[in-house]
Steps between C-alpha positions, in 0.01 A plus 500: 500500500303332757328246244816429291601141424781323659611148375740342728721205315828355693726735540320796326219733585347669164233821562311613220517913512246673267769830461257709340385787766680338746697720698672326694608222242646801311680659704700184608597378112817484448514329149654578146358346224719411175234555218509264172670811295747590762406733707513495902139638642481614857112473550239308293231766506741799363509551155774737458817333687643311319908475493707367167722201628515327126647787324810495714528112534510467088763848521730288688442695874651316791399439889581846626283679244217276464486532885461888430144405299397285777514745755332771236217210542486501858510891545190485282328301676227611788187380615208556227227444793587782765454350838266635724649675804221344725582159367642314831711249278714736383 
């Protein structure tokens, strides 16, 4: 991460983070992402967690259980690059 680029513009610092076997990048996400069909997705690189939010919007579910499919999303989620247990940053 030592070469990575940082643009500084007022009031904003923006670093450009190449995720892919980066451990340390990983383990700190902490993003959902809303896909274009409706689905939450915990991490880009797994294929397999995806969680349903757009069947229960159009079947009328309120706060309280959409809430319940948002958490589903972050219990999936975990670090797809393992850290290293030498690696100093962590």
């Amino acid at each position: 991460m030592q070469n990575r680029r940082i643009y500084t513009l007022p009031k904003l610092k923006v670093e450009v983070v190449n995720s892919l076997e980066n451990s340390a990048f990983c383990a700190r996400c902490a993003r959902l992402r809303l896909t274009s069909n409706g689905f939450l997705k915990p991490c880009l690189m797994v294929l397999d967690n995806f969680v349903d939010v757009l069947t229960p919007l159009r079947n009328g579910a309120d706060d309280t259980e959409l809430q319940k499919y948002f958490m589903e999303a972050v219990r999936r989620r975990k670090p797809f690059f393992q850290p290293s247990k030498a690696d100093p940053k962590l």
